[in-house]
N, C-alpha and C positions, 0 to 999 in steps of 0.2 A: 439883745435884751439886756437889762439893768438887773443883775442878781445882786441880793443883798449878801452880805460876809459869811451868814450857814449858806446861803445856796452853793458857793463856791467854793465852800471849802468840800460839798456833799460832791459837785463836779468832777473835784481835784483828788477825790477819793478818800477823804479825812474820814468820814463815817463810812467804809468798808465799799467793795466792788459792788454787792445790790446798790444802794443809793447811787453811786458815778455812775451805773449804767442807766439807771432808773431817769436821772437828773439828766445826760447827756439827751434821752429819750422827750425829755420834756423842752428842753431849749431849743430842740430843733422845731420840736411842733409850734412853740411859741411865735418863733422865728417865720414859721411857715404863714402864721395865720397874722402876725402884726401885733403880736401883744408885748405889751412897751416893757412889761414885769410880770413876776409870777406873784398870786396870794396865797395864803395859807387852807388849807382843806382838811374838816374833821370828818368826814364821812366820803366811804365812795360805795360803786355797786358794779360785778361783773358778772358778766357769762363767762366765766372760765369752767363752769361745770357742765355744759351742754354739746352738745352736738360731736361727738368724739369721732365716728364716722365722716362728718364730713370735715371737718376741723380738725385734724392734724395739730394744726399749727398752733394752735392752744395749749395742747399738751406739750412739745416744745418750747414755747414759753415759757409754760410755767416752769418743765424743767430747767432751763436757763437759769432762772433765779432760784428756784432752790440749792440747783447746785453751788450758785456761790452764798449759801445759807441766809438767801433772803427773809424777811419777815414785815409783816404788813405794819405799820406804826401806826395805823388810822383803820379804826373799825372799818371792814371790808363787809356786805352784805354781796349773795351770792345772789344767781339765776336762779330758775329750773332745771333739774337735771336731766340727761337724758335718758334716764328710764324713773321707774319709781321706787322710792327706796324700800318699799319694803316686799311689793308683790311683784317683782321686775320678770318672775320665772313664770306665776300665771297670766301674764301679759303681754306672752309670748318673744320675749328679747331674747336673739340669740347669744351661746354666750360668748362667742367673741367679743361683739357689740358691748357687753354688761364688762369683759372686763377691762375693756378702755374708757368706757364710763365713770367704774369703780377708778380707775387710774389719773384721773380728774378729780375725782375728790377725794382722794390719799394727799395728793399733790395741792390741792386747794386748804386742806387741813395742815398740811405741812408752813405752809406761808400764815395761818393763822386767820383765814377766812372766819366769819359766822355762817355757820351751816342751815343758815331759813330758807333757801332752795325754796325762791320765792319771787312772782315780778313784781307782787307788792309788797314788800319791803315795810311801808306806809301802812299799813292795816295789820302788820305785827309788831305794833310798838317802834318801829326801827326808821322811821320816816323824818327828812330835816324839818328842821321849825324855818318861821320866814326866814328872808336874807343871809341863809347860809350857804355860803360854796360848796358845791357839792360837787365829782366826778362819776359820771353813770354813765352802762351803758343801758341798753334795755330801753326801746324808743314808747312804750306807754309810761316807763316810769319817768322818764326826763319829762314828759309833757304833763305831767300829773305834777310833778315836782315846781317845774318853772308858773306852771296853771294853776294850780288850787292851793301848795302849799306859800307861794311864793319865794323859793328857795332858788338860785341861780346855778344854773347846769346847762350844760352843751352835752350830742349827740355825740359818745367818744368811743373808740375802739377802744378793744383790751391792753393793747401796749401804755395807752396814755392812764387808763383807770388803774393795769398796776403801777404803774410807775408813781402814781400819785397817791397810791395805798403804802407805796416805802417812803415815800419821800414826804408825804403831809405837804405837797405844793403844788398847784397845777399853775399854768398860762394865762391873764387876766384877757381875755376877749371874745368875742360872740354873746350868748346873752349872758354871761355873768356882767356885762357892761350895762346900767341901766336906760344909755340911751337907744342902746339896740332890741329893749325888750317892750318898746314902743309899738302900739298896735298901728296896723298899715289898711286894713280893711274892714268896711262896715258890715256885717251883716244881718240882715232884718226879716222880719217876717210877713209876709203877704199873704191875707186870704185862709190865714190860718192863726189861731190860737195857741201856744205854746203852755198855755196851761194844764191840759189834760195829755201832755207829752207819754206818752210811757217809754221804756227802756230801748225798746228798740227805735222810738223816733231820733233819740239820743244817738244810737248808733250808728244810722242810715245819716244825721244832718254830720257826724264827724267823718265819713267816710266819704261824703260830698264836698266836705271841705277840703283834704286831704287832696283829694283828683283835682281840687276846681285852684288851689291857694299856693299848691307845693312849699316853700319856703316862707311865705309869707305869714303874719300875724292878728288872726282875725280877732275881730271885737263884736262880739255877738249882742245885742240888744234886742232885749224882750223876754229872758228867760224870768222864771217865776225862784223866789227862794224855795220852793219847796221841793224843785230840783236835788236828787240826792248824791250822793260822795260815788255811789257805784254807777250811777248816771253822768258823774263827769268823767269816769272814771274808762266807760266803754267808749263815750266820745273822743275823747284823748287818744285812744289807742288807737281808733279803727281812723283817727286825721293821722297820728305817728305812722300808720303801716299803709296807706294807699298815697300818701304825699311825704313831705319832710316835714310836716307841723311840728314845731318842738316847743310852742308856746300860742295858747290862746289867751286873751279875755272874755268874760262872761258877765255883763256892765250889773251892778247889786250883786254879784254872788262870790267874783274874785277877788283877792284881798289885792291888787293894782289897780282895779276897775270900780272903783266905788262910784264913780261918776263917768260917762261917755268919755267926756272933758280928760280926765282923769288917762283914762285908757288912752287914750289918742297924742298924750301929753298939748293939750291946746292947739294941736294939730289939725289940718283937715284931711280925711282918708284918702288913700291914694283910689277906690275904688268903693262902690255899693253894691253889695248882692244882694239880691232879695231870695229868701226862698219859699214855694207857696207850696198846696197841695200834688202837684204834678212834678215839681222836685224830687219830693218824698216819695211816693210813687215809683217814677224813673229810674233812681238812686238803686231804690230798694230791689226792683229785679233785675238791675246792672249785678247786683252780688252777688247772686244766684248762678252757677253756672247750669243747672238744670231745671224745669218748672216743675219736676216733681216725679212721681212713681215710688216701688218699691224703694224701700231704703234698709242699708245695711248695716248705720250707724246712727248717733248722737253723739256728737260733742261738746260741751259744753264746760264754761271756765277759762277763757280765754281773755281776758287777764283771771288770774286765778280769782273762781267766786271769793265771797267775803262771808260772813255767818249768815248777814241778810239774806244774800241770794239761796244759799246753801239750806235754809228756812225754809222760804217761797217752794225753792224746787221742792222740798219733804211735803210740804201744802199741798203741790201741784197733782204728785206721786201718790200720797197718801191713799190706799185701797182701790191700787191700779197696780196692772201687772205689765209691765214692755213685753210688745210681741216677742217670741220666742227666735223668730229669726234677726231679731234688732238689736245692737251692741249700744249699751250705753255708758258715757265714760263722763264722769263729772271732776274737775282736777281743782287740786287747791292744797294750799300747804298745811305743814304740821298744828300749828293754833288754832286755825279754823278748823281740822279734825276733829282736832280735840274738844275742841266747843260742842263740834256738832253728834260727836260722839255723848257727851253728857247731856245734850237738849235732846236726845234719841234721833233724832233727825238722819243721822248715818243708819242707823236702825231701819228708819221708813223707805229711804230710798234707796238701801242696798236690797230689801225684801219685796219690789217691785221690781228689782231684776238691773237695776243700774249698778255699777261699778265707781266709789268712791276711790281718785286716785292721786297719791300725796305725794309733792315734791317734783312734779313736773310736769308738762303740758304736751298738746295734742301737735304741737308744731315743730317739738323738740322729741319727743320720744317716737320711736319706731312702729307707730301705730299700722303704716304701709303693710307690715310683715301678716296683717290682722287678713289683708287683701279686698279691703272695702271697694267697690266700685261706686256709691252715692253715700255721701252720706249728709246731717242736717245739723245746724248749728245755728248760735245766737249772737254769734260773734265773727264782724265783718272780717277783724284780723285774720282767724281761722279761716273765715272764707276763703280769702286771699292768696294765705297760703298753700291751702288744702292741695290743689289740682298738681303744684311742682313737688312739695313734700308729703302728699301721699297719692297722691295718682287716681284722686278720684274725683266723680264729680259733686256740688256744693249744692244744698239747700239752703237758702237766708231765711229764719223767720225767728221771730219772739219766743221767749221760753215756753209760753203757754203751746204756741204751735208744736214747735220741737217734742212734748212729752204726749198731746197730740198725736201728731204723727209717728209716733215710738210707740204706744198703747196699741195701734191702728196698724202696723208696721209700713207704710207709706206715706209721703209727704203727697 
């Protein structure tokens, strides 16, 4: 790789042992992947707060660099933690567990993180604007990022996101390259209307895409503008966590795709899907690992809701009580709390018997410990993960079902 005169002197160790290690980290990966140079990066985002049980090697790292008195140079925005920060004792975390948690974000504090303990970054003010370099990891927020804000980010582990949080430089290659963020696949609609979508069709068509695309870059034709921000926002994630999507277009609605033409760069697609009613359908109880019965949970917020959703559900809840044997856990960070705390809304749906839970999610904290065997969700990702990170089995359905089948205590 062609370093410019700071990179090499950051190599040679001129700005202290964090940056040389930080920089040596970054020219191999470069090296690895073919990138001719590195550019500069004002923002990154990491899971360095999560999963301390099974992730060792997190906390290791970051000790690494703290010890040689690293400090992040480029606003750093965090994960989800693994427990919640403030009710982590009624929520059953052991406290081993909690204080290797807590030891992850001492150690994250120490490096100079922003503590929004959040996958959407994007919806607390802290999101890039177009055409900015960004380092992330967190697979719905790089697809949110490259997808709707049009900002350029690659799928990256922790080593290369801190590294590019001390150093302010990452690798020029994969899509930060604009000829690589070229859509490769058409997909269309058959026999079906995409105007009266609701959120979960949103859900079930990115999780189809995800199984059906893996790597690949679809260009979806036919969606309506009135498609909303938390509607790209669950398709994004549930294509990030069942394939490797880490970039779609959505022809009128993505700031790349203003035209087919446009999205395709004058290209012809390498491939046409269509998808019709019997997709949706198919899709939809592929994500299910159970058709149903008693249920011993809800989860829901996966990517963390936003005010809108967190609204809806107090709407949904509103002078409804959850069956008494049915856990419900709604997750999302500290500003949507707080919002939803002054609109009352935390009010309505804690007094219906659900559990608002802030700064961290259902795939990253120790909800297993809860010992659910079923439980129902709105979210493909949770789905997904549910069965390895909590041992249970999965219900797919739309919010309205999920609070539904919580009043009722069966799915």
């Amino acid at each position: 790789m062609e370093l410019t005169g700071q990179e090499e002197a950051m190599a040679r160790g001129e700005r202290g042992e964090p940056a040389r290690l930080a920089m040596q980290i970054l020219v191999k990966i470069g090296e690895a992947c073919g990138a001719a140079r590195m550019v500069e990066t004002k923002r990154c985002h990491a899971m360095t707060s999560m999963a301390p049980e099974l992730h060792q090697a997190r906390i290791d790292l970051l000790e690494k660099f703290v010890s040689l008195d690293g400090r992040y140079h480029v606003p750093t925005t965090l994960d989800p933690a693994s427990l919640d920060l403030k009710r982590w004792r009624e929520f059953k975390v052991p406290a081993g567990y909690a204080a290797k948690a807590k030891k992850l974000l001492e150690l994250n504090d120490r490096l100079g993180a922003i503590p929004n303990y959040s996958c959407v970054p994007y919806q607390q003010g802290l999101g890039p604007r177009f055409g900015e370099v960004v380092s992330l990891t967190e697979s719905s927020y790089v697809v949110y990022a490259n997808s709707v804000l049009g900002a350029r980010a690659n799928r990256e582990a922790q080593g290369i996101v801190i590294s590019a949080s001390i150093t302010g430089r990452v690798p020029l290659y994969g899509l930060r390259l604009k000829e690589n963020r070229i859509g490769s696949v058409l997909v269309k609609f058959a026999g079906i209307d995409p105007g009266p979508f609701k959120t979960i069709d949103y859900a079930t068509i990115g999780y189809y895409l995800g199984a059906r695309l893996g790597h690949e870059i679809p260009v979806i034709d036919g969606f309506k503008q009135s498609v909303t921000a938390d509607q790209l926002k669950i398709m994004g994630a549930s294509a990030a966590c069942k394939g490797c999507v880490a970039m779609y277009h959505a022809v009128g609605v993505t700031p790349e795709a203003t035209t087919r033409e446009e999205a395709f760069a004058g290209e012809k697609p390498k491939e046409t899907i269509e998808i019709d009613p019997n997709v949706l359908k198919q899709t939809r109880e592929q994500i299910s690992t159970s058709s149903g019965g008693k249920l011993d949970a809800v989860l829901v917020g996966c990517p963390h809701y936003s005010i809108h959703e967190i609204r809806r559900l107090s709407e949904l809840l509103n002078g409804k009580k959850i069956h008494r044997k049915v856990k419900f856990f709604v997750y999302t960070n500290q500003e949507t709390k707080l919002l939803a705390d002054t609109m009352g809304a935390t009010r309505t749906i804690e007094s219906a018997g659900a559990f608002v839970s802030v700064g961290t999610c259902m795939t990253l904290s120790p909800v297993r410990y809860w010992g659910f065997d079923r439980i129902m969700t709105d979210s493909p990702k949770c789905a997904y993960t549910t069965p390895v990170d909590i041992g249970a089995e999965v219900v797919f359905g739309s919010i309205e079902q999920c609070v539904e089948a919580a009043v009722r205590g069966g799915a």
